[in-house]
Structure formats: C-alpha cells, structure tokens
Biopython code that builds the backbone (N, CA, C, O; Angstrom):
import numpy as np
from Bio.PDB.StructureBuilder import StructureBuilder

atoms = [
    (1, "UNK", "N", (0.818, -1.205, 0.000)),
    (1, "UNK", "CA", (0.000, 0.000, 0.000)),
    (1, "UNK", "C", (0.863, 1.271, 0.000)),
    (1, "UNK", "O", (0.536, 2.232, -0.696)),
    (2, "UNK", "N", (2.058, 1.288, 0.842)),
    (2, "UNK", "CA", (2.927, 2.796, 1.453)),
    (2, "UNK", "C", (3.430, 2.902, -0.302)),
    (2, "UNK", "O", (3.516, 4.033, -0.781)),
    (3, "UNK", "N", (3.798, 1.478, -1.340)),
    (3, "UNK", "CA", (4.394, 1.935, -2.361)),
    (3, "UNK", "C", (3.640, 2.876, -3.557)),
    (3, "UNK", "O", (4.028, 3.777, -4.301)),
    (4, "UNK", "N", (2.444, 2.226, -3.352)),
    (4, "UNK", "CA", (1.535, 2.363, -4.536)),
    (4, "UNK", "C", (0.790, 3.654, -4.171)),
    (4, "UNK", "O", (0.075, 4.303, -4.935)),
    (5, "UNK", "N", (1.032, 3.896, -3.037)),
    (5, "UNK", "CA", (0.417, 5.860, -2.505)),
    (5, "UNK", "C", (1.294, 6.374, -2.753)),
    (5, "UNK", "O", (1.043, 7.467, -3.262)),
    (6, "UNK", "N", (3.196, 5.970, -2.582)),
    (6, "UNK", "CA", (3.682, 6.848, -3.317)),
    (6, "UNK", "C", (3.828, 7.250, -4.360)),
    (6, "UNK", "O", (3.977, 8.392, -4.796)),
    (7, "UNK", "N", (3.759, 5.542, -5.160)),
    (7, "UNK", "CA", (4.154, 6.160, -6.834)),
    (7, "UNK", "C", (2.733, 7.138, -7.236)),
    (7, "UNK", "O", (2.957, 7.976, -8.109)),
    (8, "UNK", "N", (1.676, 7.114, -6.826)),
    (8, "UNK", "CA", (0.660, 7.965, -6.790)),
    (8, "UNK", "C", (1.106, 9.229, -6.819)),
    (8, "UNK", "O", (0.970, 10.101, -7.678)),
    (9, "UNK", "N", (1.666, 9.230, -5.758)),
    (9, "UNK", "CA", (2.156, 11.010, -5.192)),
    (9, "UNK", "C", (2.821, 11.590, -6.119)),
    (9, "UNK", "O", (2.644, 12.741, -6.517)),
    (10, "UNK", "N", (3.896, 10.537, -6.638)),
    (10, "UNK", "CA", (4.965, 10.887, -7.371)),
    (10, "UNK", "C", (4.556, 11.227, -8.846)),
    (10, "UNK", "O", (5.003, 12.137, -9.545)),
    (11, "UNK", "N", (3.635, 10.319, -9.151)),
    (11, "UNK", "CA", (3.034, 10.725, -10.749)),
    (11, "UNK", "C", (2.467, 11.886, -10.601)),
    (11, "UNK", "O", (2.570, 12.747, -11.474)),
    (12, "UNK", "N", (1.647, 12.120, -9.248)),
    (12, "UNK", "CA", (1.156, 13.430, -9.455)),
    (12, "UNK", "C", (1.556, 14.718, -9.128)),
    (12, "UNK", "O", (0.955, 15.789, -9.049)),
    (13, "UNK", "N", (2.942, 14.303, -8.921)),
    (13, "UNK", "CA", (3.992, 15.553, -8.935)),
    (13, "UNK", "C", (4.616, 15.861, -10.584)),
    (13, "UNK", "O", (4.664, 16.927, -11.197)),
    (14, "UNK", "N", (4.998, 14.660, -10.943)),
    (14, "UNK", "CA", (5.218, 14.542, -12.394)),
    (14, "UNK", "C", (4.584, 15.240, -12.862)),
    (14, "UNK", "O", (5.088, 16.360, -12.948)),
    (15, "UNK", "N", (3.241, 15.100, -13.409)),
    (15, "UNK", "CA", (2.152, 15.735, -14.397)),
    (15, "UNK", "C", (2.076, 17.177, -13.419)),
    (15, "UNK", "O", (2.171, 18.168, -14.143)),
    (16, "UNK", "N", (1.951, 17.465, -12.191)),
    (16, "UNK", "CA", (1.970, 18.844, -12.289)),
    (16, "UNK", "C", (2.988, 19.515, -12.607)),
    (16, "UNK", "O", (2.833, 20.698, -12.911)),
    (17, "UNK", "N", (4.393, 18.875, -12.618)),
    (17, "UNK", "CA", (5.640, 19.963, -13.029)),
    (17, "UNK", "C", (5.119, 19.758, -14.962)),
    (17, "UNK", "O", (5.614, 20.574, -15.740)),
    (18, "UNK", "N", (4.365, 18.904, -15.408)),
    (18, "UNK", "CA", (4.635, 18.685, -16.807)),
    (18, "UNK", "C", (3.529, 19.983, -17.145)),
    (18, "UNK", "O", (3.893, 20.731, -18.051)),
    (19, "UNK", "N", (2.277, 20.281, -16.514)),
    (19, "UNK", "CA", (1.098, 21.041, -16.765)),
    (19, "UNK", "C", (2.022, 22.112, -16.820)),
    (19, "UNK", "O", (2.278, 22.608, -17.917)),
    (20, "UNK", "N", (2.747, 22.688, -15.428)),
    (20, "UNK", "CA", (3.621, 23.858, -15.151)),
    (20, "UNK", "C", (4.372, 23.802, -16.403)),
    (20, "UNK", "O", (3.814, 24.507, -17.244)),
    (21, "UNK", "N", (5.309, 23.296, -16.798)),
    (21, "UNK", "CA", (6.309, 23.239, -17.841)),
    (21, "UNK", "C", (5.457, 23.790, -19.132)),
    (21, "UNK", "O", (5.868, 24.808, -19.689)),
    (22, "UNK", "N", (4.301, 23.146, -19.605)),
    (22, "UNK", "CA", (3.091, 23.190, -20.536)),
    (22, "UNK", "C", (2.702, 25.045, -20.834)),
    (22, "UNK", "O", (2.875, 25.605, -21.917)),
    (23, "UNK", "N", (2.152, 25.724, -19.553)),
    (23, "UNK", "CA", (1.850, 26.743, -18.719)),
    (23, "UNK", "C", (3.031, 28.065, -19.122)),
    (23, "UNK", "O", (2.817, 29.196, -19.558)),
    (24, "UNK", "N", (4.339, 27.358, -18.764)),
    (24, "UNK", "CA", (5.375, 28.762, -18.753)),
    (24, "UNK", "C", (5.438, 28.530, -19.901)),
    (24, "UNK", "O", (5.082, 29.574, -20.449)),
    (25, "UNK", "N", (5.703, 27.706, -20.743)),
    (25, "UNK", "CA", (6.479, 27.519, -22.210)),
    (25, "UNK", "C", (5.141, 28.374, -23.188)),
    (25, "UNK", "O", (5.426, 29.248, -24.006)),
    (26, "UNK", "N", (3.907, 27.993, -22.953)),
    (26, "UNK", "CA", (2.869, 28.066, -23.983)),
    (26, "UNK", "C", (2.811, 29.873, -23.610)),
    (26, "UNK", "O", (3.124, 30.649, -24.512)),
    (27, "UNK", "N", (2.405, 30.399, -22.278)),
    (27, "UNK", "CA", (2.201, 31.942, -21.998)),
    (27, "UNK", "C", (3.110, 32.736, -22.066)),
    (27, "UNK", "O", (2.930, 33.694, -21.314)),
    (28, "UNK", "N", (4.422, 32.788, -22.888)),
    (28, "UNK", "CA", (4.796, 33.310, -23.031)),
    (28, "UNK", "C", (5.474, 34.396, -22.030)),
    (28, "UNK", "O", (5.758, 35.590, -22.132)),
    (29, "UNK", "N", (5.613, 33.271, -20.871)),
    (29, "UNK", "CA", (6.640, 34.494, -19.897)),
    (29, "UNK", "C", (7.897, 33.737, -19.663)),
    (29, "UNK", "O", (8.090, 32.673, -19.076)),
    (30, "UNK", "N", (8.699, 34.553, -20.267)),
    (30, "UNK", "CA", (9.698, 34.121, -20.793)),
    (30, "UNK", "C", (10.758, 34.738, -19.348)),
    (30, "UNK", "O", (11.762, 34.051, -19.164)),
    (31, "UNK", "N", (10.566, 35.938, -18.386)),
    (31, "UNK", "CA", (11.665, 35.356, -17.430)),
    (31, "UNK", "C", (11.289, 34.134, -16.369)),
    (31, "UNK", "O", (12.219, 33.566, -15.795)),
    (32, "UNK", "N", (10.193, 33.815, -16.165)),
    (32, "UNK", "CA", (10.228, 32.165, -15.784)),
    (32, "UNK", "C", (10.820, 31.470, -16.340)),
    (32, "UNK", "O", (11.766, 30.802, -15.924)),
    (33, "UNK", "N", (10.286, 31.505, -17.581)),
    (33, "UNK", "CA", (10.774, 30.305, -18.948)),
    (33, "UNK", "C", (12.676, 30.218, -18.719)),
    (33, "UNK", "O", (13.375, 29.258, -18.393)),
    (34, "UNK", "N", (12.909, 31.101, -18.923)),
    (34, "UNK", "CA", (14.491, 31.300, -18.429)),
    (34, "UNK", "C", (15.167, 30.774, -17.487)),
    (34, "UNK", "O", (16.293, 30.277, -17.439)),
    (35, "UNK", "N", (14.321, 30.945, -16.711)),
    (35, "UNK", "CA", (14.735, 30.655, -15.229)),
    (35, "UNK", "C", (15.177, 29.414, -15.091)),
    (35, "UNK", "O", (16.282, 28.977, -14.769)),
    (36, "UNK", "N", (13.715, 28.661, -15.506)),
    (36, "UNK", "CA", (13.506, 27.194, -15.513)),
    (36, "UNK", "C", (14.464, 26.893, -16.133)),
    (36, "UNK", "O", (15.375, 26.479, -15.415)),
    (37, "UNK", "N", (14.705, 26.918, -17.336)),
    (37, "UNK", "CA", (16.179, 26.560, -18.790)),
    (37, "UNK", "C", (17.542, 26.370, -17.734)),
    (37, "UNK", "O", (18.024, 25.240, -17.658)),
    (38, "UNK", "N", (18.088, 27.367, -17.011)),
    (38, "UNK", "CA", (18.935, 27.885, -16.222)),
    (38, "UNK", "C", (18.768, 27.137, -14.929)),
    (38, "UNK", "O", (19.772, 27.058, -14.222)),
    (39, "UNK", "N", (17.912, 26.705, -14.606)),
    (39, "UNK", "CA", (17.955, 25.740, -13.341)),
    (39, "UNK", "C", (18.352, 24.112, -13.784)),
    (39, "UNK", "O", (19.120, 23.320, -13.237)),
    (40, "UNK", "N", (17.561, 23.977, -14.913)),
    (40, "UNK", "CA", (17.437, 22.857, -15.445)),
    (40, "UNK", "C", (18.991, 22.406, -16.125)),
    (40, "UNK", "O", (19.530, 21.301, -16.056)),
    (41, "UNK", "N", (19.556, 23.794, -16.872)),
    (41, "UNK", "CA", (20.728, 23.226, -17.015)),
    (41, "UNK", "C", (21.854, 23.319, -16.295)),
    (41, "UNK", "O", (22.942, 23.005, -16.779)),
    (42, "UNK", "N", (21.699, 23.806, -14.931)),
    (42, "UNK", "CA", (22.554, 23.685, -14.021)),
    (42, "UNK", "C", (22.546, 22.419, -12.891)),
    (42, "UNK", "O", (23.475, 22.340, -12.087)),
    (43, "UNK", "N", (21.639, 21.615, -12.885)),
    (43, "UNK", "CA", (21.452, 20.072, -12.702)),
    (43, "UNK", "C", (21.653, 19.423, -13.302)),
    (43, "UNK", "O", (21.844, 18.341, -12.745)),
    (44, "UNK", "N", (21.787, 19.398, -14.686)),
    (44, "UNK", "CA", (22.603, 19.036, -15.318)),
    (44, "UNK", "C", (23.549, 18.564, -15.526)),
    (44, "UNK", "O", (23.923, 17.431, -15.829)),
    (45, "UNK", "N", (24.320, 20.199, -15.225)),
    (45, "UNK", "CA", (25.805, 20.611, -15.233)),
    (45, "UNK", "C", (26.201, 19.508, -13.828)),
    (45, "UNK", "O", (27.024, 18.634, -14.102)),
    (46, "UNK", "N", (25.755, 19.521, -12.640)),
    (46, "UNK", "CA", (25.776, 18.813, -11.244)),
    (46, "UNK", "C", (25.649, 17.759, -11.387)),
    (46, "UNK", "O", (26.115, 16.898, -10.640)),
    (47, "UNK", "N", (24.855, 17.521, -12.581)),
    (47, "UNK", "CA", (24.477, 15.873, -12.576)),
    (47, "UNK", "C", (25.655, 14.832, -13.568)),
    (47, "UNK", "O", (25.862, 13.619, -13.614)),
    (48, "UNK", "N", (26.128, 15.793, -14.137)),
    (48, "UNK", "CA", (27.443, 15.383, -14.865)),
    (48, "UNK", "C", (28.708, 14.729, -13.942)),
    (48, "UNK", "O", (29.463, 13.785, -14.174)),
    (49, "UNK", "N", (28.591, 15.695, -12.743)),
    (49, "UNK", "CA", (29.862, 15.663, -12.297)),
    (49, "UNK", "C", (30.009, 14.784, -11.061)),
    (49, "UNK", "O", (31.123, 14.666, -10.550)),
    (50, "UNK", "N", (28.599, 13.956, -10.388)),
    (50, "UNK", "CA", (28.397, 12.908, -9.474)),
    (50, "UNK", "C", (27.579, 12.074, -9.630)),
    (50, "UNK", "O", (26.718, 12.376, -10.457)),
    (51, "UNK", "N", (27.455, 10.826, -9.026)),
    (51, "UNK", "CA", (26.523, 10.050, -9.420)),
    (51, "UNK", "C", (24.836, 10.205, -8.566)),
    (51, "UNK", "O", (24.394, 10.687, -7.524)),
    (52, "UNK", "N", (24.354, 9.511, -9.694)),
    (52, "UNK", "CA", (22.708, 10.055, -9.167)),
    (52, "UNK", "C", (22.266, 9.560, -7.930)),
    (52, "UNK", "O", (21.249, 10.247, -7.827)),
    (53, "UNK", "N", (22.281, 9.027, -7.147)),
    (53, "UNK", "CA", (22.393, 8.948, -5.874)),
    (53, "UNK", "C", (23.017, 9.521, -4.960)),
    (53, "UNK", "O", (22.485, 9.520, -3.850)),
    (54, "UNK", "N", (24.146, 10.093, -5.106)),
    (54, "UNK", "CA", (24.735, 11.175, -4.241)),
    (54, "UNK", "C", (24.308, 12.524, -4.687)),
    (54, "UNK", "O", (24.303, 13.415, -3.837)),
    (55, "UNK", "N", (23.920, 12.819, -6.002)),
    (55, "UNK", "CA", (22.969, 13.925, -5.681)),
    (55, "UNK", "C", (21.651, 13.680, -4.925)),
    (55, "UNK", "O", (21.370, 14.357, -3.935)),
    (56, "UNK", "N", (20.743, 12.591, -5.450)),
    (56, "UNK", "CA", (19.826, 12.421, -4.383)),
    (56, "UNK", "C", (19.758, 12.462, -2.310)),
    (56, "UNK", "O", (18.999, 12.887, -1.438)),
    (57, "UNK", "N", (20.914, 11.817, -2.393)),
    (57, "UNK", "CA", (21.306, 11.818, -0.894)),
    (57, "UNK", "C", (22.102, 13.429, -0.480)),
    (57, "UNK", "O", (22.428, 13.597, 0.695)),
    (58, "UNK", "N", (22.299, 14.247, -1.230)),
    (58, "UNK", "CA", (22.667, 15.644, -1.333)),
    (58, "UNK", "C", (21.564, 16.897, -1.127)),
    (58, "UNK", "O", (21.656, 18.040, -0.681)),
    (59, "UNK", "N", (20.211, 15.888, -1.817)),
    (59, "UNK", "CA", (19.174, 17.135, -2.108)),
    (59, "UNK", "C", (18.620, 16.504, -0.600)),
    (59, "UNK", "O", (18.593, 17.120, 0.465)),
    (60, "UNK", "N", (18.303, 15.457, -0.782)),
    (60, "UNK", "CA", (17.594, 15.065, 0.713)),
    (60, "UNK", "C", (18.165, 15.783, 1.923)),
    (60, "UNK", "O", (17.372, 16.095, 2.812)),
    (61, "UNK", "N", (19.155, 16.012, 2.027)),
    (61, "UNK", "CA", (19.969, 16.140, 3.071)),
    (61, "UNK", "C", (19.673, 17.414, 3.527)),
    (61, "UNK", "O", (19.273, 17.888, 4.590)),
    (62, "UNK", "N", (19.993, 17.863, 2.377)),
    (62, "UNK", "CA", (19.338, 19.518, 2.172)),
    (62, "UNK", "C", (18.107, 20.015, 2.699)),
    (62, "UNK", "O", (17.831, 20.880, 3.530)),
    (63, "UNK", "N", (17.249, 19.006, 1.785)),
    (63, "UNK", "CA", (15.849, 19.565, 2.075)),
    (63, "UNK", "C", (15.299, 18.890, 3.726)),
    (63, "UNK", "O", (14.115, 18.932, 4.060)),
    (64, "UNK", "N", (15.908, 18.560, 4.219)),
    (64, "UNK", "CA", (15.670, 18.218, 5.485)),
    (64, "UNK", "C", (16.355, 18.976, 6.312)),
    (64, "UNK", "O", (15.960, 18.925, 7.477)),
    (65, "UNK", "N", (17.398, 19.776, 6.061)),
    (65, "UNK", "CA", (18.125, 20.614, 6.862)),
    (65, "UNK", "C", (18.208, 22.355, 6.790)),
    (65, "UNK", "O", (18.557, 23.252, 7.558)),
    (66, "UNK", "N", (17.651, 22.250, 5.339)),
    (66, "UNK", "CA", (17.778, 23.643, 5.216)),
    (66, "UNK", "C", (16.141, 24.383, 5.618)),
    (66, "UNK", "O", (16.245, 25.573, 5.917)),
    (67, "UNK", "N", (15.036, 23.957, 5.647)),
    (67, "UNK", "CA", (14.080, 24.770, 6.130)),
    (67, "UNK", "C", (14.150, 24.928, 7.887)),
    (67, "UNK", "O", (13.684, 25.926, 8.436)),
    (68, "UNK", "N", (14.749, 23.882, 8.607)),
    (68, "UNK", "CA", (14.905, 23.990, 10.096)),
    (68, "UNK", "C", (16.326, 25.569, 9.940)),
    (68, "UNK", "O", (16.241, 26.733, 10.332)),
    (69, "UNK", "N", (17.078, 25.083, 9.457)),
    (69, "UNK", "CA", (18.054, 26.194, 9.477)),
    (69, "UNK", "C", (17.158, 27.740, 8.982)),
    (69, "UNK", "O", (17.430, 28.859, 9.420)),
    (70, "UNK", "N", (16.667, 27.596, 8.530)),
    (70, "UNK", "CA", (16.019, 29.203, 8.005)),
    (70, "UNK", "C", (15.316, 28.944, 8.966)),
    (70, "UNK", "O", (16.230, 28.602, 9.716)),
    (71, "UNK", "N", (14.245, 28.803, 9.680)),
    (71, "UNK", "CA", (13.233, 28.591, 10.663)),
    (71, "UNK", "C", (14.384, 29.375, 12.090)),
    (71, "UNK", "O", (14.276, 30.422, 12.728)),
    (72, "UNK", "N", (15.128, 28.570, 12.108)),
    (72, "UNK", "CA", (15.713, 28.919, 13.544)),
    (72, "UNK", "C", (16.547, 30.519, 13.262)),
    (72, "UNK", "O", (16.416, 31.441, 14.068)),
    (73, "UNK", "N", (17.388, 30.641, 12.010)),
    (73, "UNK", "CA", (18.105, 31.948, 11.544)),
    (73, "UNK", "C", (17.286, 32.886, 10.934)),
    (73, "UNK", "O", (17.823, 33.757, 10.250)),
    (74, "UNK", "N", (15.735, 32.857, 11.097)),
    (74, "UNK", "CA", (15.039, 33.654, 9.942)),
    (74, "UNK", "C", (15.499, 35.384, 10.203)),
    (74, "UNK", "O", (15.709, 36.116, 9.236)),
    (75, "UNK", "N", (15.580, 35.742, 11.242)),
    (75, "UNK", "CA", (15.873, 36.811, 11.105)),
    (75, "UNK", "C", (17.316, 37.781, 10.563)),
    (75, "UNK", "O", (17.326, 38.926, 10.110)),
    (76, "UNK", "N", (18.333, 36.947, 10.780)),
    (76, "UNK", "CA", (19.573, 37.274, 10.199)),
    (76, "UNK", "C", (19.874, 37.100, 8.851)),
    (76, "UNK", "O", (20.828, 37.557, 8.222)),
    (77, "UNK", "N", (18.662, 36.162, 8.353)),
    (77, "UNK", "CA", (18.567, 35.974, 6.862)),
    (77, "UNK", "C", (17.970, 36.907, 6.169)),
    (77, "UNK", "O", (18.275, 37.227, 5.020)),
    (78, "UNK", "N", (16.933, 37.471, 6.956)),
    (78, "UNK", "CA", (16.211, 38.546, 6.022)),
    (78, "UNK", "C", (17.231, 40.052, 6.226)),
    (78, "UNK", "O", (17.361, 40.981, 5.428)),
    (79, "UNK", "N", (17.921, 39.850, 7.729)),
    (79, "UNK", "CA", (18.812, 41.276, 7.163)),
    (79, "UNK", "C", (19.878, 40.884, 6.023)),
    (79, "UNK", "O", (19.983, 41.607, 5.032)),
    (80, "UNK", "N", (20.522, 39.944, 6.146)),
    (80, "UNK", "CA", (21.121, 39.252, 5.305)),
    (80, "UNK", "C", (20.931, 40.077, 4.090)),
    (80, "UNK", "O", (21.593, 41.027, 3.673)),
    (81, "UNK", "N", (19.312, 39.189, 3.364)),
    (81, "UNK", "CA", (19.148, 39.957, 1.896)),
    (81, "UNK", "C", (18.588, 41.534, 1.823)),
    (81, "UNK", "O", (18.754, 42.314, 0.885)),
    (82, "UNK", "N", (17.995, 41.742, 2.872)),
    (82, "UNK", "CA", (18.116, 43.600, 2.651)),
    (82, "UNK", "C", (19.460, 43.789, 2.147)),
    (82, "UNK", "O", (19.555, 44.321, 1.041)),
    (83, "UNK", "N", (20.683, 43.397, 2.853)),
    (83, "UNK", "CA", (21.709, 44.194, 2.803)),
    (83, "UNK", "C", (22.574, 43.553, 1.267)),
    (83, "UNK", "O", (23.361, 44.224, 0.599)),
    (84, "UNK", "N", (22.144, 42.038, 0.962)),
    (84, "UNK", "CA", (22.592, 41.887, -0.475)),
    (84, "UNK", "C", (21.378, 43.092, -1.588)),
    (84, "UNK", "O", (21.830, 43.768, -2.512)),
    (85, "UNK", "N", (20.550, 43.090, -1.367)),
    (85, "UNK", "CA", (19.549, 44.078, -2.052)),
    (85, "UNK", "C", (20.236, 46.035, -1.908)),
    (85, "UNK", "O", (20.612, 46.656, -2.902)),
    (86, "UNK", "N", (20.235, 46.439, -0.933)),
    (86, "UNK", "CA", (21.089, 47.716, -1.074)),
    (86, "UNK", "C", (22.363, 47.331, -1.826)),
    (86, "UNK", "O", (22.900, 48.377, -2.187)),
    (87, "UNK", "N", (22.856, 46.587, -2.096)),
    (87, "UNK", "CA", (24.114, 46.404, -2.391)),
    (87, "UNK", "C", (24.212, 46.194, -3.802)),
    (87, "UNK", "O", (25.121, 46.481, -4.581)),
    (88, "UNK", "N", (22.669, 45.420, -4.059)),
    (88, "UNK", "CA", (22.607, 45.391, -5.653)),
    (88, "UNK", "C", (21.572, 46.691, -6.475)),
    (88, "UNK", "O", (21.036, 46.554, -7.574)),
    (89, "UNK", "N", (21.534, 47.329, -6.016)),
    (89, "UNK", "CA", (20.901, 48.758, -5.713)),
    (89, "UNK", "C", (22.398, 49.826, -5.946)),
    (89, "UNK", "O", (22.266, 50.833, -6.643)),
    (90, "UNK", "N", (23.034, 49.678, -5.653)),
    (90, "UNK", "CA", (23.979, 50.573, -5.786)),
    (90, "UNK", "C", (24.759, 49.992, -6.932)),
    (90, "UNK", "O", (25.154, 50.828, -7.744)),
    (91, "UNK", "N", (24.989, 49.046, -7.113)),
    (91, "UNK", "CA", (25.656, 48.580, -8.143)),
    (91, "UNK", "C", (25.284, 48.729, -9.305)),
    (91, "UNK", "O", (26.109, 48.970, -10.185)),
    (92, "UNK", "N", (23.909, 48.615, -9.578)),
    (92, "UNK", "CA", (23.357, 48.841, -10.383)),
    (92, "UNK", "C", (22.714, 50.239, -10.460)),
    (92, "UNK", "O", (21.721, 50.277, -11.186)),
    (93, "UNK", "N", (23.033, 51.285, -9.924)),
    (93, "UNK", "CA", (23.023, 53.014, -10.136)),
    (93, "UNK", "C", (24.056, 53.079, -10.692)),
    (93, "UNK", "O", (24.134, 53.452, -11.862)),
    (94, "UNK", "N", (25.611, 52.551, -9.608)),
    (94, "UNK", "CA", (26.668, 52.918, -10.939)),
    (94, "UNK", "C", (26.846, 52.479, -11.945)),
    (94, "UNK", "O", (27.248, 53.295, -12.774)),
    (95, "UNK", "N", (26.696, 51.289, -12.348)),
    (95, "UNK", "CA", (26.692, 50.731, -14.022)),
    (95, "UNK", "C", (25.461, 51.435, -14.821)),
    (95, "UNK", "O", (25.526, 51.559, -16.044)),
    (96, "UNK", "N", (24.432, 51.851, -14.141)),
    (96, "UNK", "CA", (23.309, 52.821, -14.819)),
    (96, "UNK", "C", (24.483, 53.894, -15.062)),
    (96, "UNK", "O", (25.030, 53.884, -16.165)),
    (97, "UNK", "N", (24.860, 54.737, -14.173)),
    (97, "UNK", "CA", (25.183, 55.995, -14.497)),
    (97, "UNK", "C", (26.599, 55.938, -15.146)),
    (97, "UNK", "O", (27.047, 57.080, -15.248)),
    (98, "UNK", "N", (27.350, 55.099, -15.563)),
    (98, "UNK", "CA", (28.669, 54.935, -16.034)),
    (98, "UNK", "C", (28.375, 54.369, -17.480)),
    (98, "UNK", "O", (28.852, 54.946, -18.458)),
    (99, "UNK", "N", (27.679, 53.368, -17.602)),
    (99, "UNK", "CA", (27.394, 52.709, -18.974)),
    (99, "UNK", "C", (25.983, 53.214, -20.034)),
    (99, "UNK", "O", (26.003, 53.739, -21.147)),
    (100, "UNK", "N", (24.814, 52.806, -19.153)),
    (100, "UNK", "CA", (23.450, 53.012, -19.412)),
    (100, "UNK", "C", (23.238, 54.515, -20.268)),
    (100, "UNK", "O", (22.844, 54.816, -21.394)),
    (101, "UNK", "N", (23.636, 55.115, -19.302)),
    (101, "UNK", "CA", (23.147, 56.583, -19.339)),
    (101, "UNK", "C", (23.968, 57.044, -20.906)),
    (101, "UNK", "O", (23.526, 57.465, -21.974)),
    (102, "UNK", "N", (25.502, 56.687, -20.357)),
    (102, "UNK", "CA", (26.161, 57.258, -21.878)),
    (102, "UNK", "C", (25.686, 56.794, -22.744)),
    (102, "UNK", "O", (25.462, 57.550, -23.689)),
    (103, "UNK", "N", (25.178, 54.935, -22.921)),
    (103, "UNK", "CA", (24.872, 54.447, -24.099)),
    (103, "UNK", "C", (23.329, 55.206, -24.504)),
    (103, "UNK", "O", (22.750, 54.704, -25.468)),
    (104, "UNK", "N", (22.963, 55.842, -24.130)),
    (104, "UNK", "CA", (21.510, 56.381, -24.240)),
    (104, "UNK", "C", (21.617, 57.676, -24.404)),
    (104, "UNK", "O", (20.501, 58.179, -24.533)),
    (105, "UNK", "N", (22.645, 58.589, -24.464)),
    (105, "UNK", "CA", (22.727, 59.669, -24.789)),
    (105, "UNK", "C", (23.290, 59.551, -26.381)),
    (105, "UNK", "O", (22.945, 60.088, -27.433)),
    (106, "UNK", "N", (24.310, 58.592, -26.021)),
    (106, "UNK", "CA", (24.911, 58.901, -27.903)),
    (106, "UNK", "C", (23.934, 57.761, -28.790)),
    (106, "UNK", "O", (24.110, 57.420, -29.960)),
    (107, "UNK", "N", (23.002, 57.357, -27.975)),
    (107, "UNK", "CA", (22.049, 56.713, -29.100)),
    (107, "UNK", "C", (21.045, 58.448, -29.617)),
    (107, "UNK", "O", (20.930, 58.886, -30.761)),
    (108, "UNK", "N", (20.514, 59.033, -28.394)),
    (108, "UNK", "CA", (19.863, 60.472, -29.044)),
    (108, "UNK", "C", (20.386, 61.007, -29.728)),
    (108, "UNK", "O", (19.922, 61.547, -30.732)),
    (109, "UNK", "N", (21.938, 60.998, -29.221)),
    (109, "UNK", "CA", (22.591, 62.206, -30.212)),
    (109, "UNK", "C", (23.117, 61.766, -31.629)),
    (109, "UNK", "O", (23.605, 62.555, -32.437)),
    (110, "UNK", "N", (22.964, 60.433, -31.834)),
    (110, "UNK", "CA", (22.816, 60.196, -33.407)),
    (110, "UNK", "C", (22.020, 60.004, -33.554)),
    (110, "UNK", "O", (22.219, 59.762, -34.745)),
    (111, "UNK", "N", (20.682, 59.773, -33.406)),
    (111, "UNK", "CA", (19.370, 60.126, -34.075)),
    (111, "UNK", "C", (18.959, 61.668, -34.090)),
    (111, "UNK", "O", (17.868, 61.970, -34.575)),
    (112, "UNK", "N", (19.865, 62.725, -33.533)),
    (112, "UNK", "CA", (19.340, 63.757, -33.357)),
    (112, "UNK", "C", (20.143, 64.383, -34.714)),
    (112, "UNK", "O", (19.764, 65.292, -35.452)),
    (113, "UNK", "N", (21.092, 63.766, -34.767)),
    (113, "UNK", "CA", (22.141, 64.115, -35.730)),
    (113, "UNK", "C", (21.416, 63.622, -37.764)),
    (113, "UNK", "O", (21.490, 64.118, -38.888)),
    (114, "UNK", "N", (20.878, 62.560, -37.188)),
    (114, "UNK", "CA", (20.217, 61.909, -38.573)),
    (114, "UNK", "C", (19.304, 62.386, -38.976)),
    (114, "UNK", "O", (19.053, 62.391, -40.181)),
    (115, "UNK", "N", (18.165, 63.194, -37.626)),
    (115, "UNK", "CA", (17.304, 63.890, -37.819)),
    (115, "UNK", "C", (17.661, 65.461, -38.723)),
    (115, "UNK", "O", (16.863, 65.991, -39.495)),
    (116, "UNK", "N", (19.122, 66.020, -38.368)),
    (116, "UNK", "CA", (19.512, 67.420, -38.800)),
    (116, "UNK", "C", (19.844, 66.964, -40.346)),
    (116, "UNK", "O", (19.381, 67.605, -41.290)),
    (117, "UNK", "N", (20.576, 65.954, -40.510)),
    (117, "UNK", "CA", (20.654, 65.761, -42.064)),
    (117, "UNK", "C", (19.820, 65.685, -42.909)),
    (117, "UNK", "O", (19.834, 66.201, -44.026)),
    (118, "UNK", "N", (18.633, 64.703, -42.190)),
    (118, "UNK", "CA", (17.481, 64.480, -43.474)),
    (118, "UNK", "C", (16.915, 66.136, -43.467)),
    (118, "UNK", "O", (16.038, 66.492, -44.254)),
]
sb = StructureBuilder()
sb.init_structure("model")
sb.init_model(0)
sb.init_chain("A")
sb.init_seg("    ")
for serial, (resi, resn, name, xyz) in enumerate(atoms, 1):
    if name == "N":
        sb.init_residue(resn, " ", resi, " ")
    sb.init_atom(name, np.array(xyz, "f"), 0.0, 1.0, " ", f" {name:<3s}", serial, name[0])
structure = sb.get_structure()
C-alpha cells in the first residue's frame, strides 16, 4: 500500500511539473521560462559531475536541513538579503550611471544628428 500511494504522489507531482512546464512555455513568460532553462541546465551541469544517488542523498539532506536552518536563523537571513539588495541597488546606479546613461545619450545624439541631415 505505502508503495503504490507513493508512486501515486509521485506521478502526481510529475504531471503537475509537466502542466507547469506546458503553462510557462505556452504563456509566453519568458523570465520564468528562463529561469527554468537555467535551473534545469545547471542540474545538469551537477548531474554530470556525481553520481545520481549522491545527488539524491545531497538534495535530501538539504531539504531536510535547510528549512529547520532558516526557521531557527530567519531573522539574520532577512537582514542578510536587505543588505545583499542595497548592495545590488547601488551597483546597479553605478553601471546605470557609467554605462546606461552614456549608451543612451549617444544613441539620441545620433538620431538627433540623422534627424539634422534628413
């Protein structure tokens, strides 16, 4: 019985990642769609480099250890990503204002320029 409720469970995890998969690919939202590509081929990439059971005994391990660990650290985690978030906040003002900005001025100023010729 414990097998045949799981493979149950398990098919019906299957077909919902397959509906999901179905879902991002067909609606056209493509930074999910990405995402997924990029997750998918980075298990991959992991799955190349050990055997499938020690990733399995890797993810298990994980997923049994890492929600107690956030549970007990939740608060040092969320200052945590505030402070990776200001950090990618500034980084991304200066590459705005060093790269962005110039590439967007001399895009006007040759269309402004193409505009004076015609």
């Amino acid at each position: 019985e414990t097998a045949v409720r799981m493979a149950k469970t398990v098919r019906a995890w299957i077909e919902k990642s397959i509906k999901w998969f179905f879902i991002v690919s067909t609606k056209e939202d493509w930074p999910v769609f990405v995402g997924v590509m990029a997750r998918l081929l980075a298990i991959s990439y992991v799955g190349n480099c050990m055997d499938f059971l020690t990733f399995i005994y890797i993810g298990i391990l994980a997923g049994m250890t890492l929600p107690l660990t956030y549970n007990k650290n939740e608060d040092k985690i969320k200052r945590c990503m505030e402070w990776l978030r200001e950090k990618y906040k500034r980084f991304y003002e200066i590459i705005d204002e060093k790269a962005i900005k110039k590439m967007k001025s001399r895009i006007l100023n040759e269309n402004e320029k193409e505009k004076k010729i015609e």
